[in-house]
Backbone bond lengths (Angstrom), bond angles and torsions (degrees), N, CA, C in turn:
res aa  C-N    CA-C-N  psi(-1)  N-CA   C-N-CA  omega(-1)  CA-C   N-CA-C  phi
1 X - - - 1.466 - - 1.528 109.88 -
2 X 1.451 116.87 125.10 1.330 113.05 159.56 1.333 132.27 -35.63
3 X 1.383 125.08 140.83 1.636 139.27 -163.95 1.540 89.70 -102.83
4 X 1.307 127.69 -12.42 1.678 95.33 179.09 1.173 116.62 -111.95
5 X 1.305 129.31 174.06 1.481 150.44 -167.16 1.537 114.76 -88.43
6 X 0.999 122.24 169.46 1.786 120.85 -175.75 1.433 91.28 -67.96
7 X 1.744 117.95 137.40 1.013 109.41 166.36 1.667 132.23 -79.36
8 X 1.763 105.23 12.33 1.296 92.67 -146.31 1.516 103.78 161.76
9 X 1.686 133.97 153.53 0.823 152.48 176.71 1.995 103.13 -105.46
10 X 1.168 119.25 15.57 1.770 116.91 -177.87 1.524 71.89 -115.43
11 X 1.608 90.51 164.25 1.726 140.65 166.54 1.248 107.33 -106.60
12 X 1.642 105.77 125.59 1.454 111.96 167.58 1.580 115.05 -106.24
13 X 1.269 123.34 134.19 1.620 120.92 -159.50 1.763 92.63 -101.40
14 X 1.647 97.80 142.32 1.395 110.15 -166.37 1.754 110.02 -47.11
15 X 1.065 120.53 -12.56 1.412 124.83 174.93 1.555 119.61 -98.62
16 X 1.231 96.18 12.56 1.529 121.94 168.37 1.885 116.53 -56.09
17 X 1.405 86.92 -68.38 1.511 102.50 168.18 1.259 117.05 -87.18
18 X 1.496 100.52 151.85 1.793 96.53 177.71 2.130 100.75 -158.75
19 X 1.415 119.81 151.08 1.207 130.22 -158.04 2.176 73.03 -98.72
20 X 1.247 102.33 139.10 1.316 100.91 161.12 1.714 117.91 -120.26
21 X 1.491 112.14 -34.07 1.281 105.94 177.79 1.729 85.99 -141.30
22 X 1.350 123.50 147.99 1.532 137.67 125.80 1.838 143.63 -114.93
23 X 0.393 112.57 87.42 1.637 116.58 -172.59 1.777 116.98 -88.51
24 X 1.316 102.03 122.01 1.489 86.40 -174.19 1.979 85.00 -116.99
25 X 1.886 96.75 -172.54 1.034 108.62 -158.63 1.760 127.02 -167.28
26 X 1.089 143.90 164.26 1.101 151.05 -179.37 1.384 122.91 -147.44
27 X 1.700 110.23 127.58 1.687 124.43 -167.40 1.230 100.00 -113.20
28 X 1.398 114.58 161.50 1.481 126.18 -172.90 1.414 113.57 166.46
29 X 1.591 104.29 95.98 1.036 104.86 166.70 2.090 124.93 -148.12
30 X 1.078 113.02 153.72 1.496 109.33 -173.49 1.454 137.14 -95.90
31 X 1.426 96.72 16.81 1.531 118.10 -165.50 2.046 86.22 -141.99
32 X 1.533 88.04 149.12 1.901 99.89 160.11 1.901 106.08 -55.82
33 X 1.404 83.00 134.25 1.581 98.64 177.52 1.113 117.44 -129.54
34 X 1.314 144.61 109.33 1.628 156.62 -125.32 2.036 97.32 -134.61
35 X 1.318 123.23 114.28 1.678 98.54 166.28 1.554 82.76 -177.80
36 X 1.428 96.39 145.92 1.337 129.99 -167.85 1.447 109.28 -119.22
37 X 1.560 108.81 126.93 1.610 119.21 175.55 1.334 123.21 -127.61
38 X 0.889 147.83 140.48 2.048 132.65 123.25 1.727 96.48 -91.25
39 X 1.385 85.52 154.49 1.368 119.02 -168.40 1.936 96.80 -126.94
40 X 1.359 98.38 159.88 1.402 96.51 146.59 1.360 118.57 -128.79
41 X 1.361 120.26 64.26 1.790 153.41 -178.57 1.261 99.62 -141.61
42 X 1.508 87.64 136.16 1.956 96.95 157.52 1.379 97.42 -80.49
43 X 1.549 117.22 128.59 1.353 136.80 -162.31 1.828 84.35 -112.02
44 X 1.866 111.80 117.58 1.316 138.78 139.10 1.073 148.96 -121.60
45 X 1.596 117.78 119.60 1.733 114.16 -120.78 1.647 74.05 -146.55
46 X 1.777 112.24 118.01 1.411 105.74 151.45 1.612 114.64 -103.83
47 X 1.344 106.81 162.63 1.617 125.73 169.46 1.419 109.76 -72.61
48 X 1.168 135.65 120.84 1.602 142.29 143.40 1.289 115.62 -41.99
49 X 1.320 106.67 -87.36 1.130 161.85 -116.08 1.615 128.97 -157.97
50 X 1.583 127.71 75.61 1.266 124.40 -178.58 1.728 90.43 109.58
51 X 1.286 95.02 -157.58 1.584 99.59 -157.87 1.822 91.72 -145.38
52 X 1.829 108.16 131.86 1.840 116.27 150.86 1.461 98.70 -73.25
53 X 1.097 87.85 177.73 1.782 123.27 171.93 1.660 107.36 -170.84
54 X 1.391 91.70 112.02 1.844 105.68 -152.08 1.753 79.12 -94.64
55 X 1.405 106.26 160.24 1.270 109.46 154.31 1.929 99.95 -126.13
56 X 1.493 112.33 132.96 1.744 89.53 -174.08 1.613 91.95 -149.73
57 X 0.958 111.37 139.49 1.975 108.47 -179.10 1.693 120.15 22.91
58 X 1.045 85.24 60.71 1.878 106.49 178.10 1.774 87.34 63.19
59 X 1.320 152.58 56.16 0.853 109.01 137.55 1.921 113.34 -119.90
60 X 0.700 134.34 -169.19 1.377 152.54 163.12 1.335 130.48 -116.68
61 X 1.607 118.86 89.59 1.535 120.50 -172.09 1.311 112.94 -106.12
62 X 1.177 150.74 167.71 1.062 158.71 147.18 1.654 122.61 -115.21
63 X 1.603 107.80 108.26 1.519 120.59 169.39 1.373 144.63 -80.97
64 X 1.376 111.80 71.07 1.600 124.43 178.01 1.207 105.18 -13.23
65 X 1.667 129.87 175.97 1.302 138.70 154.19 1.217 99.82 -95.24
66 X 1.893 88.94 138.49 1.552 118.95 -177.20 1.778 102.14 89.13
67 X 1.352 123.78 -3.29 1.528 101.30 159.13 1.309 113.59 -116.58
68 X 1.329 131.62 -166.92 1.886 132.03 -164.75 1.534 91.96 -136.67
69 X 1.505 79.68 171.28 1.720 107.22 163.51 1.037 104.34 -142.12
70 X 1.773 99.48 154.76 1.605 111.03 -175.07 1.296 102.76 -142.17
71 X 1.583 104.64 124.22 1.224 124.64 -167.82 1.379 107.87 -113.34
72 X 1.656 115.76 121.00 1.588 98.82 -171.44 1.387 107.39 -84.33
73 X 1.922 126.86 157.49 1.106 99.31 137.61 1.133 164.66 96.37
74 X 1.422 141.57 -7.73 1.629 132.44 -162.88 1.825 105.18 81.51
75 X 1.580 106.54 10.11 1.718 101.95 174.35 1.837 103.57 -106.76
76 X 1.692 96.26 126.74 1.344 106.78 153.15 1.559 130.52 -35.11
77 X 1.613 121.05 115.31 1.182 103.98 178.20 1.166 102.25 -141.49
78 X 1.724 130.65 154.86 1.135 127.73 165.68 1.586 130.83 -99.05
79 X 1.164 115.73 106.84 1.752 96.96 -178.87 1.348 139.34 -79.97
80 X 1.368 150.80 132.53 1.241 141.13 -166.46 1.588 116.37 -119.26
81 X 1.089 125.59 87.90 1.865 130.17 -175.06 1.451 97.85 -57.08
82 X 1.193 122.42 113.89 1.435 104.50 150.08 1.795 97.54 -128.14
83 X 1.678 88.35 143.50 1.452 102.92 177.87 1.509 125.77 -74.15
84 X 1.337 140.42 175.87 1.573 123.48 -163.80 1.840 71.48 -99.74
85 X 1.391 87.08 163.44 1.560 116.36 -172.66 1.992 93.99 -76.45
86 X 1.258 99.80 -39.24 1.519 101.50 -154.56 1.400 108.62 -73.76
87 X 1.433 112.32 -21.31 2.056 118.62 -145.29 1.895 93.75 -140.96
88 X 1.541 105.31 -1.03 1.590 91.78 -174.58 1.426 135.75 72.93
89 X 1.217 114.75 -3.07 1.424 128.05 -171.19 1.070 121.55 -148.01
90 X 1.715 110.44 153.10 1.262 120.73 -172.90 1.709 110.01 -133.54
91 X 1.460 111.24 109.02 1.698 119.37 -177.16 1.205 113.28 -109.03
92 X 1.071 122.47 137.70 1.774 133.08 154.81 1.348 115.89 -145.26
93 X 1.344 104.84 174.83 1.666 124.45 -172.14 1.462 106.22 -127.79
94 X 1.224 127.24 134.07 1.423 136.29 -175.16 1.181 111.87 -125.11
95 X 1.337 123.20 174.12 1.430 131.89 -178.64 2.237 102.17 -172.86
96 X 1.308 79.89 119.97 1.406 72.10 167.02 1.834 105.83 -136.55
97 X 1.260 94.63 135.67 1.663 119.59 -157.01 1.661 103.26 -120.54
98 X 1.255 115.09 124.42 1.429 121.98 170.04 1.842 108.72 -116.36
99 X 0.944 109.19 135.81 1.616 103.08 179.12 1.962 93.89 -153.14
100 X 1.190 81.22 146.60 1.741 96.87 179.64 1.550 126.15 -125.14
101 X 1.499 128.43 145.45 1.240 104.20 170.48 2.124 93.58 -101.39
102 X 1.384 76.32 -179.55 2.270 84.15 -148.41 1.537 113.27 -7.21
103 X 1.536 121.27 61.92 1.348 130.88 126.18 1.497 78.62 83.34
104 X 1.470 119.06 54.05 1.658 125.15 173.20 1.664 95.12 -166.40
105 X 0.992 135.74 -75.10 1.190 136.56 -169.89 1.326 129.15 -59.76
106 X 1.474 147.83 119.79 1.209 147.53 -158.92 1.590 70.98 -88.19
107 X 1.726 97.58 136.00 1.359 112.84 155.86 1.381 110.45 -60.22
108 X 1.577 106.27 -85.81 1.505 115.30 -170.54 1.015 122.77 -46.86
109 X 1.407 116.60 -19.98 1.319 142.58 166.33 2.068 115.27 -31.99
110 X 1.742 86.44 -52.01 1.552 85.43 -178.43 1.731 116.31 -83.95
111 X 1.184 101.41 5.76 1.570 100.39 -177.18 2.210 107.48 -108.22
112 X 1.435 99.52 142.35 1.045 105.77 -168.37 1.803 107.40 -76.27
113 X 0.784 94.03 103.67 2.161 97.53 -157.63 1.327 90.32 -97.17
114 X 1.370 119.14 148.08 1.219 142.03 -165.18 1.589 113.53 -105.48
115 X 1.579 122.31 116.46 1.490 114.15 -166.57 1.524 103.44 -51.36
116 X 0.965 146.13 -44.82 1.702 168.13 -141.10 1.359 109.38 -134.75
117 X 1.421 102.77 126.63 1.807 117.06 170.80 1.453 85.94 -145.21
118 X 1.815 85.37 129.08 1.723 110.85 158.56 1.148 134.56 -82.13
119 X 1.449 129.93 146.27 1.417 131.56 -145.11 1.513 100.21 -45.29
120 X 1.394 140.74 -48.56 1.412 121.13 -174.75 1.627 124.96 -62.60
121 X 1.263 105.90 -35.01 1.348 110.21 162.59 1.490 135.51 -73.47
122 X 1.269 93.16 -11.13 1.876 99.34 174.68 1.540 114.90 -106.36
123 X 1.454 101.33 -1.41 1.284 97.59 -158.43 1.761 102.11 -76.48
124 X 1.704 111.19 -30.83 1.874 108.77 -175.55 1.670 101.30 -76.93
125 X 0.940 114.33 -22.10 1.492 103.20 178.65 1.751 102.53 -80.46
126 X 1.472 114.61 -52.40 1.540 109.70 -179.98 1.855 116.24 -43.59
127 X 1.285 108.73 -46.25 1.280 104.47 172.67 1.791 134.20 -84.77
128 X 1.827 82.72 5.37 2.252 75.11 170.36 1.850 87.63 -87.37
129 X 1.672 118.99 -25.07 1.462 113.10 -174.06 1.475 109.79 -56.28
130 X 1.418 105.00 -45.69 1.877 103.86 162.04 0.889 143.32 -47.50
131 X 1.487 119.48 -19.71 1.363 139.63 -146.53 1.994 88.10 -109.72
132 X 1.274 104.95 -46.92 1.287 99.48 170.98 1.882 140.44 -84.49
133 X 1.748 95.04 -13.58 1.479 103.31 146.02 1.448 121.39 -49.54
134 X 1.530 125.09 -48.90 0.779 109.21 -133.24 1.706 99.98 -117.03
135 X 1.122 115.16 4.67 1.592 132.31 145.61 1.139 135.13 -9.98
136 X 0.970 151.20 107.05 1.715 149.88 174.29 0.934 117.44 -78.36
137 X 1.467 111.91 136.08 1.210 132.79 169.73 1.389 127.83 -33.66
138 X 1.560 142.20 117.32 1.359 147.13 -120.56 1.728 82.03 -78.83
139 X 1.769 97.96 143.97 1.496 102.30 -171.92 1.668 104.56 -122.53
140 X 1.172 129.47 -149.29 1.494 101.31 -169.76 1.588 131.79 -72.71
141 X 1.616 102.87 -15.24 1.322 88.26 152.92 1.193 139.77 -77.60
142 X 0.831 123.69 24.83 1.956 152.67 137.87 2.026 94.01 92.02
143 X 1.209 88.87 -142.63 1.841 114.52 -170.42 1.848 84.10 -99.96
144 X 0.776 131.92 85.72 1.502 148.48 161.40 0.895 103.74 -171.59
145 X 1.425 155.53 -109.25 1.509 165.10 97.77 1.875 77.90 77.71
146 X 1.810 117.03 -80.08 1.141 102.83 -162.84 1.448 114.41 -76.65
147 X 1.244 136.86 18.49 1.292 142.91 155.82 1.184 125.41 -60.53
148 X 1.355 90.27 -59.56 1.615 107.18 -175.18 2.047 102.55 -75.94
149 X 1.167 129.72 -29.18 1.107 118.68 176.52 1.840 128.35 -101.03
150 X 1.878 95.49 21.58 1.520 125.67 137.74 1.317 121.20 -68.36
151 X 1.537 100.97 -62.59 1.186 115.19 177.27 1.348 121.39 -42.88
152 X 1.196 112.23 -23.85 1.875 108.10 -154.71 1.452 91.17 -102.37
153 X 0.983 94.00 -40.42 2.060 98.74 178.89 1.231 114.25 -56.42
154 X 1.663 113.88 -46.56 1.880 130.69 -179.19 1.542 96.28 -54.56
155 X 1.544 122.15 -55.60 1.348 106.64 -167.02 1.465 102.61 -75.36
156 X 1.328 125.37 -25.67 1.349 101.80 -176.80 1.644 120.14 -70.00
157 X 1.311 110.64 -7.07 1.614 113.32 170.80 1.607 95.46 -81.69
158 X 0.988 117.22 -40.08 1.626 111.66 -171.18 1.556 105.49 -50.55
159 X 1.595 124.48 -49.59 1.282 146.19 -163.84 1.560 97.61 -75.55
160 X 1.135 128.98 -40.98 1.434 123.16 173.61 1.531 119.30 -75.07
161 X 1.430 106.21 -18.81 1.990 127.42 175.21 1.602 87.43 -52.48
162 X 1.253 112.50 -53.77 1.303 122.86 -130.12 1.669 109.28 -88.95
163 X 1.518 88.69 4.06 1.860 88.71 -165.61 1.514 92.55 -128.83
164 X 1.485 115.50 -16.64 1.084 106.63 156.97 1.593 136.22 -83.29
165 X 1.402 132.28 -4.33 0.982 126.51 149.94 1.882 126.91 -154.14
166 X 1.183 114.23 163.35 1.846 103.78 -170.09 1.017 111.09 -62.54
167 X 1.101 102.48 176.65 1.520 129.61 177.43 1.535 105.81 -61.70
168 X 1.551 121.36 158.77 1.136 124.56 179.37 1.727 101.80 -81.13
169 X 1.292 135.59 171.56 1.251 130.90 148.54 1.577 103.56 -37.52
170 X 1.384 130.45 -113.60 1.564 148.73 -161.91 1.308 71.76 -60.80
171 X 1.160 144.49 118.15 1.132 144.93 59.75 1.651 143.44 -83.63
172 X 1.599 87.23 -25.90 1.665 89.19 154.06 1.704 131.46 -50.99
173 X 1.436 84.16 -46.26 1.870 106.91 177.96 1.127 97.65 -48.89
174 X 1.666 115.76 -68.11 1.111 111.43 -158.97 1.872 124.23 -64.36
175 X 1.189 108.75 -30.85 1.381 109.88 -179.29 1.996 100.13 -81.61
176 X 0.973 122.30 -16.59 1.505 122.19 178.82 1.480 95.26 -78.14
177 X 1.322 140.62 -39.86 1.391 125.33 -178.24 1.417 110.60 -76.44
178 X 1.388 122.97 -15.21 1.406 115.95 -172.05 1.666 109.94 -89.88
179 X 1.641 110.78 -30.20 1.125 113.31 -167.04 2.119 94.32 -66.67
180 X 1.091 102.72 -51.60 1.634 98.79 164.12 1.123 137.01 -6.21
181 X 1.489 117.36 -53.86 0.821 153.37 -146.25 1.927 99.83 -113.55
182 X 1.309 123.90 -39.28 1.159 135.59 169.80 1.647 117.51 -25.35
183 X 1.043 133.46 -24.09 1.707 117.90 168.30 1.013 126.22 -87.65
184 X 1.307 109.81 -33.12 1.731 128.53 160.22 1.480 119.72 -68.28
185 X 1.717 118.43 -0.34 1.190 95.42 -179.60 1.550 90.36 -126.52
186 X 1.777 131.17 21.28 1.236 159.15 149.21 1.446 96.84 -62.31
187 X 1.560 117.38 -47.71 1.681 112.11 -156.65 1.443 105.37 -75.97
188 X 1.512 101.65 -53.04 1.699 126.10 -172.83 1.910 92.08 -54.75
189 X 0.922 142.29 -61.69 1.267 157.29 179.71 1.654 97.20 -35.12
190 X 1.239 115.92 -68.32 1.171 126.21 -161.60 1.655 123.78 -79.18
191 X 1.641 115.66 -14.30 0.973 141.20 130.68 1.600 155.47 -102.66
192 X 1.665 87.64 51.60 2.017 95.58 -163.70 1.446 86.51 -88.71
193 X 1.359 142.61 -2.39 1.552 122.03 166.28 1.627 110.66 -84.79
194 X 1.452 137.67 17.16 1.246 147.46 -170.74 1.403 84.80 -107.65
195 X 1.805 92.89 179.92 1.904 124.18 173.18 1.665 79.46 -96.07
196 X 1.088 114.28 110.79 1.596 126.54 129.10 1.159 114.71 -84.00
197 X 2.127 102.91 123.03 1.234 105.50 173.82 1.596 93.24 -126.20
198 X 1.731 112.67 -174.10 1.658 94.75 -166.87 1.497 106.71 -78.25
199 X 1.338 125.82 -15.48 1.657 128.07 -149.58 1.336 82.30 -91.96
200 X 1.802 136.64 -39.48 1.372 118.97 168.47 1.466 113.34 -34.02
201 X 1.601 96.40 -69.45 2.023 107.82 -169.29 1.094 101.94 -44.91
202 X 1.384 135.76 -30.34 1.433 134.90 -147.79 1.448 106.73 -92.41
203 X 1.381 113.85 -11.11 1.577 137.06 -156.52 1.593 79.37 -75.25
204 X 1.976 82.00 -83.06 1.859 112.34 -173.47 1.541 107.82 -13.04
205 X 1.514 112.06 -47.87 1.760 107.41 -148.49 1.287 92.66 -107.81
206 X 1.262 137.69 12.99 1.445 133.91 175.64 1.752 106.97 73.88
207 X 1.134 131.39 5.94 1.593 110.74 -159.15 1.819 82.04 -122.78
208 X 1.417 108.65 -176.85 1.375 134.47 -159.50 1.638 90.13 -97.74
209 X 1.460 106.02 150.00 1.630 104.33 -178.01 1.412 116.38 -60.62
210 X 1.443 112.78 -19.49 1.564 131.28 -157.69 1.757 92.78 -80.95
211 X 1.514 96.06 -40.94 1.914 95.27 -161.45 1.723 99.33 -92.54
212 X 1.127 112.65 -44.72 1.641 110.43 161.12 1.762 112.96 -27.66
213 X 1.223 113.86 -67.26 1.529 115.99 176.27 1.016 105.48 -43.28
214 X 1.497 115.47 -77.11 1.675 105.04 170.76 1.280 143.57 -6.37
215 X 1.441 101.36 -63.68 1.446 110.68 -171.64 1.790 97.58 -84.68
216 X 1.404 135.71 -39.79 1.228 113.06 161.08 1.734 124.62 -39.99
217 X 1.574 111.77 -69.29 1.539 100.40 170.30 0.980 123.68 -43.03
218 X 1.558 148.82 -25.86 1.329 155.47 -143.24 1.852 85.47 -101.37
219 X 1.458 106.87 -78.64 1.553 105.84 -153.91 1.827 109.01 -94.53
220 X 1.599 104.82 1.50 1.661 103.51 165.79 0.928 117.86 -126.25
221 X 1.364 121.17 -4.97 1.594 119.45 -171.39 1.441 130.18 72.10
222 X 1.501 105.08 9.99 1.478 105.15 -163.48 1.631 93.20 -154.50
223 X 1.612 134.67 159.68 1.431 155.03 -99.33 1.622 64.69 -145.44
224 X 1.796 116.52 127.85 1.375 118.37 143.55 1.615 125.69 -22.39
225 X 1.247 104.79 -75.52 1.862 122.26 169.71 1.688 81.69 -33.35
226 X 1.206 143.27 -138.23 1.344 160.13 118.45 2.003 84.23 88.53
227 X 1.306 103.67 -80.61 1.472 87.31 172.14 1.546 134.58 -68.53
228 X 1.035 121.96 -10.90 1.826 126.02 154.75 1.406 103.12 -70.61
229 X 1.457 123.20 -18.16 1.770 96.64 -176.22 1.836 111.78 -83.47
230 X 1.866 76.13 -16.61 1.965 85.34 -175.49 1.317 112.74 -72.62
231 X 1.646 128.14 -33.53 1.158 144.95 -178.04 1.526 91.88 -72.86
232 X 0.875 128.59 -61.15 1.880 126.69 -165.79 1.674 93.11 -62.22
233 X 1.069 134.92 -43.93 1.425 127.35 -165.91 1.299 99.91 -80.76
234 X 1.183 138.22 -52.75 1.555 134.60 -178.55 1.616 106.19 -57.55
235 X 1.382 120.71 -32.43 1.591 113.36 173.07 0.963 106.87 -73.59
236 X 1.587 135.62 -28.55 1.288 134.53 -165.41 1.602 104.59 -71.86
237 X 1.679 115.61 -50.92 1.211 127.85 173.72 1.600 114.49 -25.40
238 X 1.705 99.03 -70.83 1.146 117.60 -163.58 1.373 106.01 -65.83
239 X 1.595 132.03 -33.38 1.209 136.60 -160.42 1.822 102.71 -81.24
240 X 1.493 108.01 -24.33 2.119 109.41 175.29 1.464 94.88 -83.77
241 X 1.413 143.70 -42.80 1.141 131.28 -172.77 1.182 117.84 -96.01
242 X 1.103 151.37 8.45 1.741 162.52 179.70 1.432 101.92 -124.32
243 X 1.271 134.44 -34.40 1.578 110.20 -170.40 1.495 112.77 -140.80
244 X 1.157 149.40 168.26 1.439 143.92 -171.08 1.633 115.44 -77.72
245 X 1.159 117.59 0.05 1.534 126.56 -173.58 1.634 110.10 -38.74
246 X 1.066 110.44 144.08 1.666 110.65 162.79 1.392 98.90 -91.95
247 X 1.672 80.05 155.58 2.080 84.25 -167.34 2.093 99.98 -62.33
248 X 1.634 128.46 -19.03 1.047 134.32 171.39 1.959 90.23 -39.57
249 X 1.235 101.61 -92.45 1.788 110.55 -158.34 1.608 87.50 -53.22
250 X 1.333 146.35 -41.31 1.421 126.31 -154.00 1.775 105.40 -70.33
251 X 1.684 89.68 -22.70 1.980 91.44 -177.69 1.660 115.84 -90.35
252 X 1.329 105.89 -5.44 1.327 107.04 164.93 1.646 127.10 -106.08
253 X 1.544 97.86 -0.34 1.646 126.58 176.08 2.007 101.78 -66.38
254 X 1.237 100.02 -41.45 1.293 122.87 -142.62 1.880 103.43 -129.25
255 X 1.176 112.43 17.55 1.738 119.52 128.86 1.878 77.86 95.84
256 X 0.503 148.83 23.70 1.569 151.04 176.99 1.969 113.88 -113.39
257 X 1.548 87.81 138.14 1.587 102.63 -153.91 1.636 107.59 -79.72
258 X 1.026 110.45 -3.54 1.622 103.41 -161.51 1.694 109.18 -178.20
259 X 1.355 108.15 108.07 1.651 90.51 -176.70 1.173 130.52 -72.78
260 X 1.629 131.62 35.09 1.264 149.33 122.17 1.131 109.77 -55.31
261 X 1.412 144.65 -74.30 1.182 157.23 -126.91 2.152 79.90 -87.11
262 X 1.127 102.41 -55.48 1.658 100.03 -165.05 1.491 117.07 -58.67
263 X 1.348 96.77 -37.26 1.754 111.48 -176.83 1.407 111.88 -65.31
264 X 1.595 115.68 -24.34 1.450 134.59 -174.81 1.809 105.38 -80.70
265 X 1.222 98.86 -45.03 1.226 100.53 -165.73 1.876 103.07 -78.53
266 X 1.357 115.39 -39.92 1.649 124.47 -171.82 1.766 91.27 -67.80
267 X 1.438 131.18 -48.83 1.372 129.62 -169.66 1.773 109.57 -45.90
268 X 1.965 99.03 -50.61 1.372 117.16 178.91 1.563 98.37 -44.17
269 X 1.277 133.23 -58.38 1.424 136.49 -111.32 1.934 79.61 -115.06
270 X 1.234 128.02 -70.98 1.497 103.67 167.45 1.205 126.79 -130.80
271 X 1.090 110.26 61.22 1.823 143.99 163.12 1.363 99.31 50.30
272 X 1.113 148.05 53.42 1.440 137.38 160.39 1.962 87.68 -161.88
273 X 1.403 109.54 154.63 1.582 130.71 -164.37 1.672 80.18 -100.09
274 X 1.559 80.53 149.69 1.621 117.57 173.30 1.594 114.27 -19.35
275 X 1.488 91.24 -55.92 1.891 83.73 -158.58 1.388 105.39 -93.59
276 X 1.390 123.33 -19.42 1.348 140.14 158.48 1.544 108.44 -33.43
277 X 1.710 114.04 -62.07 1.394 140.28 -163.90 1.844 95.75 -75.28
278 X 1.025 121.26 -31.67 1.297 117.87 174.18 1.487 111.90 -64.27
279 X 1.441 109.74 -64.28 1.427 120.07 -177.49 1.750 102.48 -32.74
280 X 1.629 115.48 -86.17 1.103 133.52 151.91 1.457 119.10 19.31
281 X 1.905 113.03 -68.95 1.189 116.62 165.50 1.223 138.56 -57.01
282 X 1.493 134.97 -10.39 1.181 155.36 -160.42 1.850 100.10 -84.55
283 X 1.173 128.12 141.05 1.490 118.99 -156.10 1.498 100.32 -79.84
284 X 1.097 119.60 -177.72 1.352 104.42 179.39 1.657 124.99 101.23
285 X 1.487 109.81 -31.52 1.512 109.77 -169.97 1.118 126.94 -74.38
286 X 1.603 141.14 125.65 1.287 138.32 -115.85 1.840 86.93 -139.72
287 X 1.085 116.07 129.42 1.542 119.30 177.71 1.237 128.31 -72.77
């Protein structure tokens, strides 16, 4: 049973939430392996085989085989492979999962996630990560069919996030300022193949372009413009791995002038180009 409390007297509409990137994965190596990341994924990585040694906001953990770490986020972390003394080697399985509420809010973000889960608690999330290693290659119901049965797996890690630990403080806050904000981000949604400019958005929400900004920096932290590029990139995502589009129609699907200009901007946003990032998505991809 879930540990948290009602968040709230608002309604979130099923298009509320949305999976923007998942990537799963496989480690293996026979020597100490030392490497340092931020991501912008909640990074969940179990041990096989051998032992991590996380370094994460001053602390120092160490991950047996058969438990995880959970790295939120945009957080600095250091990883440390060490192989088992007995067998020479050191294996794990990763997954790093981004999900948002309206294409601003780190889901996992609002839950107080625990650097370390012990083998019983890692073990239902370790095995939906299995479940997607071990996946076949999209069969005639093509790259749709296997979209949607990413998808169902991604939220079900989300749904297990969620029972494993509370709510953050502001997270109420934070999802109460967004729902606010909820018709205007219905409009922007419903026209990301248009010119969004701000005096449009500014139309949608009734306020002046000047006070619109405002209230974005104030209750998202981020520049109107700034959130249409997040909404255009998460459609873009979904639109190379869910449907047959050439990245041409997916960059004009998704409000972007030139598929130069789009390929430039998606490379910026998670360092590998369109069709690269497609490949990538396909289950199976091994680190």
């Amino acid at each position: 049973m879930s540990k948290n409390p009602d968040i709230g007297n608002f309604q979130l509409r099923d298009d509320a939430v949305a999976i923007d990137r998942l990537f799963v994965g496989r480690f293996r190596t026979t020597a100490p392996v030392t490497h340092r990341k931020t991501v912008g994924e909640t990074i969940l990585a179990q041990v096989l085989r051998g032992r991590y040694e996380i370094g994460c906001r001053r602390e120092r953990t160490l991950i047996a085989p058969g438990e995880m770490v959970l790295v939120p986020a945009g957080v600095p972390v250091k990883f440390v492979h060490h192989p088992d003394p007995a067998g020479g080697v050191m294996e794990a399985r990763w997954m790093h999962l981004h999900a948002t509420v309206f294409g601003v809010v780190d889901l996992p973000g609002l839950y107080r996630l625990p650097l370390r889960l012990d083998r019983r608690r890692a073990a239902p999330l370790g095995r939906v990560i299995g479940e997607l290693l071990r996946a076949p290659r999209p069969g005639p119901a093509g790259a749709l069919h296997q979209a949607m049965w990413r998808n169902e797996l991604g939220f079900k890690v989300l749904r297990l996030l969620s029972e494993l630990a509370p709510l953050q403080p502001a997270a109420r806050e934070s999802l109460g300022r967004s729902v606010g904000l909820a018709p205007l981000f219905r409009e922007i949604r419903a026209h990301l193949a248009e010119s969004l400019e701000i005096r449009r958005l500014a139309g949608w929400a009734g306020l002046s372009p000047s006070r619109l900004h405002a209230v974005f920096q104030t209750q998202l932290g981020v520049t109107p413009m700034a959130y249409v590029k997040r909404l255009r990139l998460a459609e873009a995502r979904r639109l190379l791995v869910g449907t047959g589009l050439s990245v041409k129609q997916v960059a004009a699907a998704t409000g972007f002038s030139c598929p130069f200009h789009f390929s430039r901007v998606f490379k910026a946003e998670t360092w590998t180009s369109p069709s690269v990032y497609r490949g990538q998505m396909q289950p199976g991809v091994t680190d």
